[in-house]
KOLRO-906334 format. One line per field, with one value per residue (C-alpha): residue number from 1; residue in three letters; z, x, y. Coordinates in steps of 0.25 Angstrom, whole numbers. Layout:
N
num (NUM|...)
residu (ALA|...)
c3 (Z|...)
c1 (X|...)
c2 (Y|...)
//
This chain:
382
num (1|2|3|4|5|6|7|8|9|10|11|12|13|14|15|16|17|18|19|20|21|22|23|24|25|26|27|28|29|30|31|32|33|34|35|36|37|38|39|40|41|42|43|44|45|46|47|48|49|50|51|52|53|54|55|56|57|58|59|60|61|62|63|64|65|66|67|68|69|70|71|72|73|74|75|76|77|78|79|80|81|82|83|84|85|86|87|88|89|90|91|92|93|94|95|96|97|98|99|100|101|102|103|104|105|106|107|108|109|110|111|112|113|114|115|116|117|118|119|120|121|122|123|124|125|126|127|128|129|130|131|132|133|134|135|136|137|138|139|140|141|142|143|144|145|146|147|148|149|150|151|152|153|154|155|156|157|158|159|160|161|162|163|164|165|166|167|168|169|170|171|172|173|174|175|176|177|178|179|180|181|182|183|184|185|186|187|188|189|190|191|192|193|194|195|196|197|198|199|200|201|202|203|204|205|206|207|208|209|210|211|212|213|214|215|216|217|218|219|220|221|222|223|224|225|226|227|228|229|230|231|232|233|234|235|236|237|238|239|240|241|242|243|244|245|246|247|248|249|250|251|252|253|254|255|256|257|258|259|260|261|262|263|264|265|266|267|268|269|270|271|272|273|274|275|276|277|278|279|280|281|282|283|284|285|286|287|288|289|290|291|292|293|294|295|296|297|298|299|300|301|302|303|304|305|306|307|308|309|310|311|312|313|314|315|316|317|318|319|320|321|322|323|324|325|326|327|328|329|330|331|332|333|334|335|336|337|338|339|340|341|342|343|344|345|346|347|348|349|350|351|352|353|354|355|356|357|358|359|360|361|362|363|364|365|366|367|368|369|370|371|372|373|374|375|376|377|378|379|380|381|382)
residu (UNK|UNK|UNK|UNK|UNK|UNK|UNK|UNK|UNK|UNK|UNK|UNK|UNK|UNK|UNK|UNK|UNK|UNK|UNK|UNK|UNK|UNK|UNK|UNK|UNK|UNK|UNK|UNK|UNK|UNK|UNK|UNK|UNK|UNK|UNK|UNK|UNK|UNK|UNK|UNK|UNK|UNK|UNK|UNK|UNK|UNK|UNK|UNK|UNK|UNK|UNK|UNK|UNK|UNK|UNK|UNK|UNK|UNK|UNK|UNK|UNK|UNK|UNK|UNK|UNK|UNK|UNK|UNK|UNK|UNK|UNK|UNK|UNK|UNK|UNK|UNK|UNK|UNK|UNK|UNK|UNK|UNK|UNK|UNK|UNK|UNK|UNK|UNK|UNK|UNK|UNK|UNK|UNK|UNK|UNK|UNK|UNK|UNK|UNK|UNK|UNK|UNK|UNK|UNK|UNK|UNK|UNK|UNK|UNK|UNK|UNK|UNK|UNK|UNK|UNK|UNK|UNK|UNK|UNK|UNK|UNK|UNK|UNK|UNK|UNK|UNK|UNK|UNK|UNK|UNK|UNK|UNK|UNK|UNK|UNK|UNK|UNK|UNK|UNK|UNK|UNK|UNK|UNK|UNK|UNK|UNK|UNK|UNK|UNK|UNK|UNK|UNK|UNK|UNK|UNK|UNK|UNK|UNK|UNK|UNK|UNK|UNK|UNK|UNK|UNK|UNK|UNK|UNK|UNK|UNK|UNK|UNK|UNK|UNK|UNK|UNK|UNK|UNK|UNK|UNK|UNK|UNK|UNK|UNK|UNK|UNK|UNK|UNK|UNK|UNK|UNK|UNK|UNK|UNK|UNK|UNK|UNK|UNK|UNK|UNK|UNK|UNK|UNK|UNK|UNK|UNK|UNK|UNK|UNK|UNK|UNK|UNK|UNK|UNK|UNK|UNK|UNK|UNK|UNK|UNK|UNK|UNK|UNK|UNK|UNK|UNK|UNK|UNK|UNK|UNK|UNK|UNK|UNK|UNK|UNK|UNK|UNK|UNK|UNK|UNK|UNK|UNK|UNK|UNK|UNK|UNK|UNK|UNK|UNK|UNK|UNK|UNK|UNK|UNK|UNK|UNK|UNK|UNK|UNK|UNK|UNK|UNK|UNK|UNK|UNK|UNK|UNK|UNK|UNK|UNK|UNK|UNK|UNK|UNK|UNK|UNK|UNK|UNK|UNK|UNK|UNK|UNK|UNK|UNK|UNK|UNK|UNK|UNK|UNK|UNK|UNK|UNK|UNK|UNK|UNK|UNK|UNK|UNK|UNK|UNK|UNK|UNK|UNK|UNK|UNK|UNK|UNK|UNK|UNK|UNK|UNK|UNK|UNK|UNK|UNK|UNK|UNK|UNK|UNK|UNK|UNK|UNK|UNK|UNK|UNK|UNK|UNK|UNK|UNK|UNK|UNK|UNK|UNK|UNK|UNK|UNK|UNK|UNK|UNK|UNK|UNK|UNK|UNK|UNK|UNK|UNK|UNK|UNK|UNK|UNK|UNK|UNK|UNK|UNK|UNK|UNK|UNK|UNK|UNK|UNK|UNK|UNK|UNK|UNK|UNK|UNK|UNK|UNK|UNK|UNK|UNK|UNK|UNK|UNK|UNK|UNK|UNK|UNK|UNK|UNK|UNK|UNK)
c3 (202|191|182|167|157|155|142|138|130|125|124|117|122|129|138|142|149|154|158|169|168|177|177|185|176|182|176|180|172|171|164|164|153|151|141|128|132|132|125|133|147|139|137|151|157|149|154|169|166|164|181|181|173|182|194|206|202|216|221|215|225|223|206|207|215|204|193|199|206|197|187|190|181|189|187|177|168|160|171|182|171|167|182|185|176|180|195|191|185|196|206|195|197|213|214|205|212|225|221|225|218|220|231|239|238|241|255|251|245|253|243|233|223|219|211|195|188|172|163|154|142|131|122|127|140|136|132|144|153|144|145|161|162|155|166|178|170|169|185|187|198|195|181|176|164|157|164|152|139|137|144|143|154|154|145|141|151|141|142|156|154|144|157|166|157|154|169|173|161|167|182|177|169|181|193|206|213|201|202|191|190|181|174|167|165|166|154|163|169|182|177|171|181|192|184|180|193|199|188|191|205|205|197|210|202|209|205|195|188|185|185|181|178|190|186|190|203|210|203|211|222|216|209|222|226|214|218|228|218|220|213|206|198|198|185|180|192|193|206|221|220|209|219|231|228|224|237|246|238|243|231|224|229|221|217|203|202|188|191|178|179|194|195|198|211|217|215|215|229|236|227|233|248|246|243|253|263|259|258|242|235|223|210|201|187|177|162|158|158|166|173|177|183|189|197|200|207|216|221|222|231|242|241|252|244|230|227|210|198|186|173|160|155|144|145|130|129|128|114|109|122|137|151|151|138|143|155|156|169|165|175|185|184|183|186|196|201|197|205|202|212|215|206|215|207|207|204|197|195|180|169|158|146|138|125|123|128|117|106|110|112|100|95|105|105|104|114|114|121|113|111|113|111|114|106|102|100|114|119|128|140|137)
c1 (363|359|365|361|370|381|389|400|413|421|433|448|456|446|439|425|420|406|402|390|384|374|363|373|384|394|398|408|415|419|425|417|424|429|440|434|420|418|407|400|402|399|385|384|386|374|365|369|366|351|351|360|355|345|352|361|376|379|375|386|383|369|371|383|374|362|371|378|366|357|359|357|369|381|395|407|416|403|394|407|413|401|397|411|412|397|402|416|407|399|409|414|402|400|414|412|399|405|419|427|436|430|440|435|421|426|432|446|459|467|481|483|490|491|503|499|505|508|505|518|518|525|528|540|549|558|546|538|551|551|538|539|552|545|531|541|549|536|534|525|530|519|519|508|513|505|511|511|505|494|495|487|481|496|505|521|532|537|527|529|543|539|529|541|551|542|538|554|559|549|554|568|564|558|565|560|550|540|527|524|510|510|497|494|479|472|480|485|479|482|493|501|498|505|518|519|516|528|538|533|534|551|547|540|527|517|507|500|487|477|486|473|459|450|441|452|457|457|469|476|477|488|496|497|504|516|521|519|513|502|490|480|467|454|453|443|433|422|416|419|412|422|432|427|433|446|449|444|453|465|476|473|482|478|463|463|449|446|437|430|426|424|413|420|424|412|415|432|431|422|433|447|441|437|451|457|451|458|471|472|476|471|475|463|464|464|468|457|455|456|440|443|459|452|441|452|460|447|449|463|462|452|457|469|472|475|489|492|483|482|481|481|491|497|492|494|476|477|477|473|470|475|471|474|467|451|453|455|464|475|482|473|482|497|504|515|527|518|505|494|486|472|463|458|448|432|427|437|445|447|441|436|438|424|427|440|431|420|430|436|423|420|432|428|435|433|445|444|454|464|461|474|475|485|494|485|473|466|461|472|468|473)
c2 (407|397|389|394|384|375|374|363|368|355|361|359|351|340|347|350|364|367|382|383|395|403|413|424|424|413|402|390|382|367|356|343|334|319|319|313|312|328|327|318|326|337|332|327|341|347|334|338|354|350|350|362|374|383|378|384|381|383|369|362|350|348|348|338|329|330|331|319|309|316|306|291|288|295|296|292|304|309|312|318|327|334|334|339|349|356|354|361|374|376|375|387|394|393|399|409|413|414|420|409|399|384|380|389|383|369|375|383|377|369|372|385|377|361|354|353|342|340|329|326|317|312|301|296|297|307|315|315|317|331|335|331|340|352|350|351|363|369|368|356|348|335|329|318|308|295|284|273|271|262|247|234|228|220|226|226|231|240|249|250|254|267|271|268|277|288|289|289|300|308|306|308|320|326|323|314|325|329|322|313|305|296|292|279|283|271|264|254|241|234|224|234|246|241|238|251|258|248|253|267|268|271|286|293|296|305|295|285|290|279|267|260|263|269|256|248|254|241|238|251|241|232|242|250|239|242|255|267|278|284|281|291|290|296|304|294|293|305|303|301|288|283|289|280|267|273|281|268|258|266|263|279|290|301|303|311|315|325|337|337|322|319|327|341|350|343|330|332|338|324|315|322|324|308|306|315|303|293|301|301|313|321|324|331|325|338|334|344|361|372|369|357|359|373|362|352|364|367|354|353|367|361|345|344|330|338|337|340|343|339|348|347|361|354|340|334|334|349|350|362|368|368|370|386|388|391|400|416|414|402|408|400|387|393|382|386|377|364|369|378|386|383|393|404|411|408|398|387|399|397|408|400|408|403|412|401|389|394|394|382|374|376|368|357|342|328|324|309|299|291|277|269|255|242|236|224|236|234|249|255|265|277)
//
């Protein structure tokens, strides 16, 4: 078997799929994407098929290491999304060859089914305590929620006490035993992180999401000291090297890892067994579609560590379309008493449906991240 083509589809609402195609008639699917720089990755996967076309897309190993050492710039989100995305279609393919979903491949799933959780928002307390009420109404048993808004490096304790009241009407709303991870998404600096995570701790959160920057973990060491929840991070890292330090400084709880932007199943599957070692669980990051929370469950299904999933069904950046929209078999991520099983057909187990890509490719999008700033008109990490 050979590999013939690759073709790109930026699709609605921000996502980026690629299409690998081979000279029997099989073809695997991924989704290499960074959110507002789709374009760009888009560009970078057509650079990398210059090595792939004419070749055996069988060898996943051998490609990720050329694709990977082949270039002596290496690394960082452009390069490990396209990377991630190619790896993601020829795992695809392979399974499909063979007949076997890609779990299988990677040695046989170690669960049937992990826990999903939702992200609820809102503008206010009362709100988000509403749209938490209806997540668990609709069976989810794990719920994700922004921790604060944006915060100077030291900031007013006000601001504190809207993260404090949204974080507790949202407890209130729920009850003491639903999961709730509360993600502050970078916005916040070293002075004022561990005064939130202090005034956090009394709401039994299931974690803290990027308390800082990855760049700044050194800071985990203090604010480890100000309460007892665990930490996660790790959806802006992209390699088991960028992994390294984290794991060994020891303050990270939960490794979040994205499928489409850590270099793919390949990659994914070196990071979790890394973290596995030092006793640290995993959480796959997975704002993004239905290719990428389809990888994300390979892994999940061979990763003894894996404990939730994140998925983007109704996430507030699906405007115009959703997770379920661009596959023929949605019934593939039935959600079911707050878990979904691990996909069992060939492959990935989703059936793209290309007609419905084409059209929507055709529409495209620009997605860009807001630009927020402070008060006196400083940029603000959003």
């Amino acid at each position: 078997m050979k590999i013939t083509k690759l073709t790109t589809f930026i699709v609605p609402p921000r996502w980026l799929f690629l299409k690998i195609e081979t000279d029997e008639g099989i073809t695997g699917w991924g989704e290499p994407v960074v959110e507002g720089r789709a374009l760009t990755t888009e560009a970078a996967v057509h650079e990398l098929a210059d090595y792939l076309v004419g070749r055996d897309p069988m060898l996943i190993e051998d490609h990720w290491n050329v694709l990977y050492r082949g270039g002596f710039y290496r690394g960082g989100a452009i390069h490990m999304s396209a990377l991630a995305g190619i790896d993601q279609a020829l795992w695809d393919i392979k399974g499909k060859a063979l007949g076997q979903p890609v779990h299988q491949l990677l040695g046989g799933p170690c669960r049937d089914r992990i826990k999903v959780y939702s992200w609820v928002g809102g503008d206010r307390p009362a709100d988000v305590a509403q749209n938490a009420r209806e997540a668990v109404a609709r069976g989810f048993k794990a719920l994700k929620m922004n921790g604060c808004e944006e915060l100077q490096i030291v900031d007013t304790f006000d601001k504190v006490e809207r993260a404090v009241a949204a974080v507790a009407a949202v407890r209130e709303a729920v009850g003491p035993h639903i999961g709730i991870g509360a993600d502050f998404h970078g916005r916040v600096h070293k002075p004022m992180a561990k005064v939130l995570a202090r005034e956090l701790e009394p709401y039994r959160l299931m974690f803290i999401e990027e308390p800082v920057l990855s760049e700044n973990r050194e800071a985990l060491a203090e604010i480890t000291k100000h309460c007892s929840v665990p930490i996660a991070l790790g959806e802006r890292l992209y390699s088991r090297w960028d992994f390294k330090g984290v794991l060994q400084d020891g303050y990270v709880d939960i490794i979040q890892p994205d499928l489409s932007h850590a270099g793919g199943i390949t990659e994914c599957r070196k990071i979790a067994a890394m973290a596995e070692a030092y006793d640290v669980a995993l959480a796959p990051h997975c704002p993004l579609g239905p290719i990428a929370l389809a990888a994300c469950l390979q892994i999940d299904a061979v990763s003894y560590n894996a404990f939730i999933q994140e998925q983007s069904l109704g996430i507030h950046y699906n405007r115009g379309n959703d997770l379920l929209d661009y596959v023929s078999n949605p019934e593939v991520f039935a959600y079911e008493d707050g878990f979904v099983a691990i996909p069992q057909g060939p492959g990935l187990g989703v059936e793209v449906n290309e007609e419905y890509v084409v059209r929507r490719a055709a529409e495209g999008h620009r997605w860009r991240n807001p630009v927020w700033r402070h008060a006196d008109g400083s940029f603000a990490e959003w």
